[in-house]
N, CA, C and O atoms as a printed pandas DataFrame, in Angstrom:
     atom_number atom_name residue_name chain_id  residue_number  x_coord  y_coord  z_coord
0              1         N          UNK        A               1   19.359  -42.312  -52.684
1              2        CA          UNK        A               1   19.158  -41.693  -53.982
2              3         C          UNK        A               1   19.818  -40.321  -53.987
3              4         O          UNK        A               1   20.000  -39.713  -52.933
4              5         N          UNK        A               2   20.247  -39.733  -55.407
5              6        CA          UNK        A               2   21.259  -38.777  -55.115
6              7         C          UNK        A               2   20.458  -37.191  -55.680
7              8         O          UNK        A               2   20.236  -36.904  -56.856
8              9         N          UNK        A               3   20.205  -36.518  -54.722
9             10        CA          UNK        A               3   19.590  -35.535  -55.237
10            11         C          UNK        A               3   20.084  -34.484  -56.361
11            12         O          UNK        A               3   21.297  -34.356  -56.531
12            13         N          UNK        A               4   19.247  -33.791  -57.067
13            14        CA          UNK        A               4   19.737  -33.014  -58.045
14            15         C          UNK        A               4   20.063  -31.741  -57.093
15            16         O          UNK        A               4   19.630  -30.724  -57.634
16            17         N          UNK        A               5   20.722  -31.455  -55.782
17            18        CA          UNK        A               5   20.517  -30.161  -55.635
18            19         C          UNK        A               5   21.515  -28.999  -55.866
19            20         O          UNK        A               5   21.236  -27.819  -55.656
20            21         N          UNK        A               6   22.764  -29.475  -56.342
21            22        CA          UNK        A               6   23.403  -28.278  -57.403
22            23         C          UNK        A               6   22.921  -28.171  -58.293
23            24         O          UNK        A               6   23.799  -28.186  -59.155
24            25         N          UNK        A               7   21.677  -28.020  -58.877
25            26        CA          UNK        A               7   21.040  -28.351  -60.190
26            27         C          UNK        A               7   19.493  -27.206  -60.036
27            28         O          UNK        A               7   18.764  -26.670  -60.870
28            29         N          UNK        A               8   19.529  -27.228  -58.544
29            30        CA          UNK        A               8   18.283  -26.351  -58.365
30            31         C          UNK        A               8   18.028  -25.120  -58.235
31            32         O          UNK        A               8   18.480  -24.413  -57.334
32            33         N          UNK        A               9   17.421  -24.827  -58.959
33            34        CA          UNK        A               9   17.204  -22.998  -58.739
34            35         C          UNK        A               9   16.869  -22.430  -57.203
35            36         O          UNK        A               9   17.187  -23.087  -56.212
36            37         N          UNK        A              10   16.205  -21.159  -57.115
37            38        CA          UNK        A              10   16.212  -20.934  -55.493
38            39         C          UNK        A              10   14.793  -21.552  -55.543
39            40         O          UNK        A              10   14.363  -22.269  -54.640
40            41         N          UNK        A              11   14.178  -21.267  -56.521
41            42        CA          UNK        A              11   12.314  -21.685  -56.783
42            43         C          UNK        A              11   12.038  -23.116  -56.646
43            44         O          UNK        A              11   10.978  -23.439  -56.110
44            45         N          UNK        A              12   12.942  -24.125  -57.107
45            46        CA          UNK        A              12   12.964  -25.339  -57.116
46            47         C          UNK        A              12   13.586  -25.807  -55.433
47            48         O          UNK        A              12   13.197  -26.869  -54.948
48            49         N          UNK        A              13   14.250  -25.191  -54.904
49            50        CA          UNK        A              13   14.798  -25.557  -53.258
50            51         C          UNK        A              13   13.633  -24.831  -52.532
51            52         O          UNK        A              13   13.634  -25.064  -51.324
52            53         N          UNK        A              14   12.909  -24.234  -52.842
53            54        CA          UNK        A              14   12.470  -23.771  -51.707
54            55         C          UNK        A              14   10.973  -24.691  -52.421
55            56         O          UNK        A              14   10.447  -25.211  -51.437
56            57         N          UNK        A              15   10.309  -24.987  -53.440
57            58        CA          UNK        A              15    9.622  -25.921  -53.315
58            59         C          UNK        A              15    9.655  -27.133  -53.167
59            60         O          UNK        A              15    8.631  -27.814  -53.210
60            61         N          UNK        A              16   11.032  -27.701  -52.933
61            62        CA          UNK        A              16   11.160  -29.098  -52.294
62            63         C          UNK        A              16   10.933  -28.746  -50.800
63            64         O          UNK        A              16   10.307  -29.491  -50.046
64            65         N          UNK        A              17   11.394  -27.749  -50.478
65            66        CA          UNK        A              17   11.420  -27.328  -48.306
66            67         C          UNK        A              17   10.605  -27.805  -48.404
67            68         O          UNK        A              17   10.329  -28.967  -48.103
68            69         N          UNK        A              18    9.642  -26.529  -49.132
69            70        CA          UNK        A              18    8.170  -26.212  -48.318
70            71         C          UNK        A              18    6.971  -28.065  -48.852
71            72         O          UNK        A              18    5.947  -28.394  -48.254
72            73         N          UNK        A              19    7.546  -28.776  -49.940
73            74        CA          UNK        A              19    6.855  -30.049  -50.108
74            75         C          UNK        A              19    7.164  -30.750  -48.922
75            76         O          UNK        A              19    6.301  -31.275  -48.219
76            77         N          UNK        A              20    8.557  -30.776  -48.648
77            78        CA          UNK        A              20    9.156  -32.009  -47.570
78            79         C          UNK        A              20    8.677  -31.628  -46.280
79            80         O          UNK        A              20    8.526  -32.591  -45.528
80            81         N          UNK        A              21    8.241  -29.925  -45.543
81            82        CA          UNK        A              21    7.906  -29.937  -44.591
82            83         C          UNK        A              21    6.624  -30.263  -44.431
83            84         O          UNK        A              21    6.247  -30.393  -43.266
84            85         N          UNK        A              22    5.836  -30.434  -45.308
85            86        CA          UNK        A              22    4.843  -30.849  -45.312
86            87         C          UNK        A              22    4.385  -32.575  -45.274
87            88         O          UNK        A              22    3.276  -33.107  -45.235
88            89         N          UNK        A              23    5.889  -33.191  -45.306
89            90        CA          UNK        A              23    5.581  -34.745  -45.728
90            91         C          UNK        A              23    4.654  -35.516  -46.062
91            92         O          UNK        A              23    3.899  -36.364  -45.588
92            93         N          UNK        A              24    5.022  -34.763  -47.449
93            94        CA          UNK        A              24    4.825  -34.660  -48.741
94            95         C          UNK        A              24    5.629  -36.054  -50.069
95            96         O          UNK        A              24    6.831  -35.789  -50.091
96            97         N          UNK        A              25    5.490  -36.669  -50.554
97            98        CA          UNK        A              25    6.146  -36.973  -51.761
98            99         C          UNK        A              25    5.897  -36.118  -52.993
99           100         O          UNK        A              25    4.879  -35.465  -53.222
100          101         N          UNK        A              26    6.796  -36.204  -53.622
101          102        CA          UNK        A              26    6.551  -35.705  -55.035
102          103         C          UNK        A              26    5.363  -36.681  -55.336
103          104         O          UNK        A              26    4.350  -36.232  -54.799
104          105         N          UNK        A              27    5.141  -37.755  -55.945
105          106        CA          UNK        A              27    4.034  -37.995  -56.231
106          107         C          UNK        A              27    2.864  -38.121  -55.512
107          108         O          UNK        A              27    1.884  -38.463  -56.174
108          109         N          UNK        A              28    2.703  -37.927  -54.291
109          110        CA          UNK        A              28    1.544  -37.016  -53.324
110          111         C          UNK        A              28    1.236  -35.791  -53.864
111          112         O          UNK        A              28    0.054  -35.663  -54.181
112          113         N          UNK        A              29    2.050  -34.741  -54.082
113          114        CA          UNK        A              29    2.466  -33.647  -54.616
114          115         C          UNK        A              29    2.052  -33.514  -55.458
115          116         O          UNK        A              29    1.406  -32.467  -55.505
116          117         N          UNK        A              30    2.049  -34.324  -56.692
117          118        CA          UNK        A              30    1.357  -34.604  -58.042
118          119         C          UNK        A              30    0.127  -35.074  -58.509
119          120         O          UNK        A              30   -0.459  -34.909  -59.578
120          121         N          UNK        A              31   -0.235  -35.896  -57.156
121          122        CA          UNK        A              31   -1.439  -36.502  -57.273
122          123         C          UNK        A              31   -2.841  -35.355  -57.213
123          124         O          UNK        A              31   -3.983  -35.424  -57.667
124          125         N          UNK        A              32   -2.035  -34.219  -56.347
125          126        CA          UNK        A              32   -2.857  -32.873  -55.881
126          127         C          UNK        A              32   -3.276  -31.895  -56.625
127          128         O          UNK        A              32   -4.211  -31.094  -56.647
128          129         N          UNK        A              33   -2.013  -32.256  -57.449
129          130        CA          UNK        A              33   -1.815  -30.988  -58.487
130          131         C          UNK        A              33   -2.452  -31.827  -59.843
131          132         O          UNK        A              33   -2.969  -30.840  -60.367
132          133         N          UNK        A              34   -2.681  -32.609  -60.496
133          134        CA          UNK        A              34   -3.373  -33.089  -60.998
134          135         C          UNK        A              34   -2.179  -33.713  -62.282
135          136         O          UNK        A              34   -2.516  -34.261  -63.331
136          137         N          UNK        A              35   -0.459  -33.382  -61.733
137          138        CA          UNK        A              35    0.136  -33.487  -63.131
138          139         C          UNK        A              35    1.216  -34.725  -62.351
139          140         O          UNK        A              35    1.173  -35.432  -61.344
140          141         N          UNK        A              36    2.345  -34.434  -63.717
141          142        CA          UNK        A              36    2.624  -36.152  -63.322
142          143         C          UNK        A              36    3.991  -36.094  -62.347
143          144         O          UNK        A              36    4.440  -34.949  -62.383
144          145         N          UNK        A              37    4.744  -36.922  -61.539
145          146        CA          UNK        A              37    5.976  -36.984  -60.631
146          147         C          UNK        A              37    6.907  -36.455  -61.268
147          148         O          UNK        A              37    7.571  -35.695  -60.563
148          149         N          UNK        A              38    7.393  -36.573  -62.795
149          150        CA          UNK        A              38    8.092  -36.502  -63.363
150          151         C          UNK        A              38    7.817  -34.977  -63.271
151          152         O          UNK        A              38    8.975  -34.564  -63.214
152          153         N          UNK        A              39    7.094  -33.971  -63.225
153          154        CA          UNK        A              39    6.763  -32.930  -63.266
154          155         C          UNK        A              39    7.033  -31.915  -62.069
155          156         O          UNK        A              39    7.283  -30.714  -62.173
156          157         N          UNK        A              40    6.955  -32.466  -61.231
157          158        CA          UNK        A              40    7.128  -31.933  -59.528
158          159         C          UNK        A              40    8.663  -31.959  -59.840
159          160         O          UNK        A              40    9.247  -30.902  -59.604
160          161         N          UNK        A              41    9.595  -33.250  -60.453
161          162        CA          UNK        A              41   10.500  -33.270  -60.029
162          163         C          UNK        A              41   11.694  -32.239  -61.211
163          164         O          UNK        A              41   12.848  -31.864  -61.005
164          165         N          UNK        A              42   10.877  -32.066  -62.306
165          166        CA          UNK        A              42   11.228  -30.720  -63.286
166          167         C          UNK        A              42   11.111  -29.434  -62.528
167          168         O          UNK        A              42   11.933  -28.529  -62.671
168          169         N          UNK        A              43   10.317  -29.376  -61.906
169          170        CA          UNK        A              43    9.902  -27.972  -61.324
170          171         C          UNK        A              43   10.887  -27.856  -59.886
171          172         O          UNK        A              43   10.937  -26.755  -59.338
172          173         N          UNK        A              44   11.660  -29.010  -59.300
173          174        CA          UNK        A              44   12.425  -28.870  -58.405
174          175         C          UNK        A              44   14.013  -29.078  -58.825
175          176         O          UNK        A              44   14.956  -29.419  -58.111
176          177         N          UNK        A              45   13.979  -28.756  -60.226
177          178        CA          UNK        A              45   15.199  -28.902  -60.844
178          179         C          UNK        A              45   15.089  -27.516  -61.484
179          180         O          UNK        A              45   14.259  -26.680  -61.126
180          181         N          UNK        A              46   15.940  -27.344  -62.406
181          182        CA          UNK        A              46   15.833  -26.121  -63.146
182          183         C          UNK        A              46   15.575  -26.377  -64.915
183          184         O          UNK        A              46   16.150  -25.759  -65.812
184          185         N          UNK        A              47   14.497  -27.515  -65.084
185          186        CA          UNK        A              47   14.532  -27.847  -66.236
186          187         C          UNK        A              47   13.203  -27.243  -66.927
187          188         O          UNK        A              47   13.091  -26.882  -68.098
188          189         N          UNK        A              48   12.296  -27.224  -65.983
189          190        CA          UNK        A              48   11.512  -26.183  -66.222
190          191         C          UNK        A              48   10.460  -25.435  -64.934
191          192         O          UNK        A              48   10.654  -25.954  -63.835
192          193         N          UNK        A              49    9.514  -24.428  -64.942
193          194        CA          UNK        A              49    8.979  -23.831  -64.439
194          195         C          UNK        A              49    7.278  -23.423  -64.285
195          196         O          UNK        A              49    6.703  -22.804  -65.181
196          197         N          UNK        A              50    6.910  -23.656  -63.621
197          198        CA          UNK        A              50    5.550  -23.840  -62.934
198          199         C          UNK        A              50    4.823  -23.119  -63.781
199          200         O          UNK        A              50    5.637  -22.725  -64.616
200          201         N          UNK        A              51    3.715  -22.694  -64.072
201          202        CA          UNK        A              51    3.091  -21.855  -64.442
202          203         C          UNK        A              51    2.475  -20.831  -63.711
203          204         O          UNK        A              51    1.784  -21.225  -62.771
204          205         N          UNK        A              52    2.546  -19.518  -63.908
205          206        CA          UNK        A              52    1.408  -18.967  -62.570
206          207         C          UNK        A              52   -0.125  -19.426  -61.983
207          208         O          UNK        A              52   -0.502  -18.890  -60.941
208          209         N          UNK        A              53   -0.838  -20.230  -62.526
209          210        CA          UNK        A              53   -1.790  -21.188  -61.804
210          211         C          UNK        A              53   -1.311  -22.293  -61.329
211          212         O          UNK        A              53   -1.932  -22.545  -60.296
212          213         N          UNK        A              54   -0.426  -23.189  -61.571
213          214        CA          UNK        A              54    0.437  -23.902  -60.942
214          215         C          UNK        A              54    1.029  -23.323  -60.021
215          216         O          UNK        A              54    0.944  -23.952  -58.965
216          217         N          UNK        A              55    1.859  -21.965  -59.926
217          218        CA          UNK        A              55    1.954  -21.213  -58.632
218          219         C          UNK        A              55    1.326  -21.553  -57.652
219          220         O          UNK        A              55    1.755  -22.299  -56.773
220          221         N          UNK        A              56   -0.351  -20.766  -57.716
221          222        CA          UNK        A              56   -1.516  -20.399  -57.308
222          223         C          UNK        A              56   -1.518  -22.267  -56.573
223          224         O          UNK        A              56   -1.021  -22.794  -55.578
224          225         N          UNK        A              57   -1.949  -22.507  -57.161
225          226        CA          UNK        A              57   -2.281  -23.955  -56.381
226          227         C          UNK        A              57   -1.067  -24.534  -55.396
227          228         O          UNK        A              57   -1.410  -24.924  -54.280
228          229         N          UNK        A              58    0.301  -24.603  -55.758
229          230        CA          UNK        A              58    1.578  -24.553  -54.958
230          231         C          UNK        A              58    0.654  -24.010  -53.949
231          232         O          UNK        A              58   -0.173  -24.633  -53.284
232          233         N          UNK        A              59    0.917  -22.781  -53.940
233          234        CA          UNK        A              59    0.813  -21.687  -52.664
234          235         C          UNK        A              59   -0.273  -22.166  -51.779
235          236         O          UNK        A              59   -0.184  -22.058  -50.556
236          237         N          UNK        A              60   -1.444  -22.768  -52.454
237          238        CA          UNK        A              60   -2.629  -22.662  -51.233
238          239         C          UNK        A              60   -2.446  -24.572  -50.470
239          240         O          UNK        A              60   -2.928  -25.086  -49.460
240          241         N          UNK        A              61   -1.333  -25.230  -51.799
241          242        CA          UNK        A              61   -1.469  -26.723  -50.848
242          243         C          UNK        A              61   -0.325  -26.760  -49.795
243          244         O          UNK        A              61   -0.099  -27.579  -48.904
244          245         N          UNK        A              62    0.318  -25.643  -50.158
245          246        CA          UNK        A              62    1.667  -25.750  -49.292
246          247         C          UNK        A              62    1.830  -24.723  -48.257
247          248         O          UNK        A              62    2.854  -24.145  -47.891
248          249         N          UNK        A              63    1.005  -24.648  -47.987
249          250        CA          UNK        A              63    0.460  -22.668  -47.079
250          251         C          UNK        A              63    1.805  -21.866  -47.152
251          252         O          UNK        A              63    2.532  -21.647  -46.183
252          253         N          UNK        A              64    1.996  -21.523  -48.239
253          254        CA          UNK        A              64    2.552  -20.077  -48.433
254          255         C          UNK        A              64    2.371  -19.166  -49.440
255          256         O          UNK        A              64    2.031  -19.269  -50.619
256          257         N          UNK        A              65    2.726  -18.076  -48.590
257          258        CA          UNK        A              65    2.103  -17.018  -49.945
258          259         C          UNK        A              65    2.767  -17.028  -51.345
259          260         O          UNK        A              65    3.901  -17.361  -51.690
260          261         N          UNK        A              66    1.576  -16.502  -52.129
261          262        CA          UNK        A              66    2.525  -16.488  -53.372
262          263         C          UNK        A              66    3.735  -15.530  -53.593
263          264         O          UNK        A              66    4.676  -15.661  -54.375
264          265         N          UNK        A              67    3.438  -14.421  -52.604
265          266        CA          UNK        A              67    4.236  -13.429  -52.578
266          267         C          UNK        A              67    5.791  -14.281  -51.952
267          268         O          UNK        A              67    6.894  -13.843  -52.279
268          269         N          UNK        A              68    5.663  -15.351  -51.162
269          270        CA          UNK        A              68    6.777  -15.857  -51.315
270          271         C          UNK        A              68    7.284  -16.992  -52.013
271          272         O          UNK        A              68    8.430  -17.420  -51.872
272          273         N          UNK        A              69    6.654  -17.344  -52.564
273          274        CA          UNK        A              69    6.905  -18.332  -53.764
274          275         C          UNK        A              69    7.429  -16.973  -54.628
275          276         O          UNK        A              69    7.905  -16.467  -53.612
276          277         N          UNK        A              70    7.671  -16.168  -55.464
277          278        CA          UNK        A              70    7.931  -15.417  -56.177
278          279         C          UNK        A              70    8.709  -14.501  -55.780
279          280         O          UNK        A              70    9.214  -13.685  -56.551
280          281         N          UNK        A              71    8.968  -14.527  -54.102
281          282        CA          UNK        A              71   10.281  -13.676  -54.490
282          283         C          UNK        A              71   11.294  -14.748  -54.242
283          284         O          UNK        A              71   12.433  -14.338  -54.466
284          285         N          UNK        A              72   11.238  -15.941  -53.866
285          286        CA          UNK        A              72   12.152  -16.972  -54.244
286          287         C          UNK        A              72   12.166  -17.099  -55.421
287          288         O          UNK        A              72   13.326  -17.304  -55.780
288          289         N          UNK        A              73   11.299  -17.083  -56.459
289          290        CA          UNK        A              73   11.198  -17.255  -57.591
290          291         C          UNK        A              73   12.197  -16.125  -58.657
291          292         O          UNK        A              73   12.817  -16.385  -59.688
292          293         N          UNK        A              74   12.051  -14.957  -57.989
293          294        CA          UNK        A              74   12.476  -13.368  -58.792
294          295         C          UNK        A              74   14.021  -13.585  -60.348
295          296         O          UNK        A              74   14.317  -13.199  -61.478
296          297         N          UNK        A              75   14.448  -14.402  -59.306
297          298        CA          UNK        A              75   15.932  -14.371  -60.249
298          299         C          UNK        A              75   15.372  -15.567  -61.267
299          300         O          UNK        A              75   15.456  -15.344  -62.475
300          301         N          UNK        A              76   14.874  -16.669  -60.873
301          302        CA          UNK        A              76   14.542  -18.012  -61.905
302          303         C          UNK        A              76   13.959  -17.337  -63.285
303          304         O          UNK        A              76   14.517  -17.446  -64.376
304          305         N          UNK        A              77   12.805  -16.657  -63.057
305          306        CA          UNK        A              77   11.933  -15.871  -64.131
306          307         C          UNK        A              77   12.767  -15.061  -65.082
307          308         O          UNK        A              77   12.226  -14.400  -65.969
């Protein structure tokens, strides 16, 4: 399958890393977060962007800080 990753912001690559090091699926991923695959896989594209409680939850299923989710994030915003 052919990834979108010229397509991804720095916010969207670094939340696929930090999903995949976790082996993780996107819809594992989704199942957690309570929203749908299609959604994980917007948020790892540049079509759209997380919300800051969507952050918040990122950060604590994927153990990293938010402080680095957001400065990967800095330029996307």
């Amino acid at each position: 399958m052919k990834t979108d990753e010229h397509k991804m912001t720095q916010l969207g690559y670094a939340l696929r890393e930090y999903r995949v090091r976790h082996n993780m699926t996107q819809q594992e991923l989704a199942e957690k977060l309570g929203v749908s695959t299609n959604t994980i896989h917007l948020w790892e594209t540049k079509v759209c962007k997380p919300s800051m409680g969507s952050l918040l939850l990122l950060s604590d299923l994927l153990e990293i800080s938010l402080l680095d989710i957001i400065s990967k994030a800095k330029k996307d915003y």
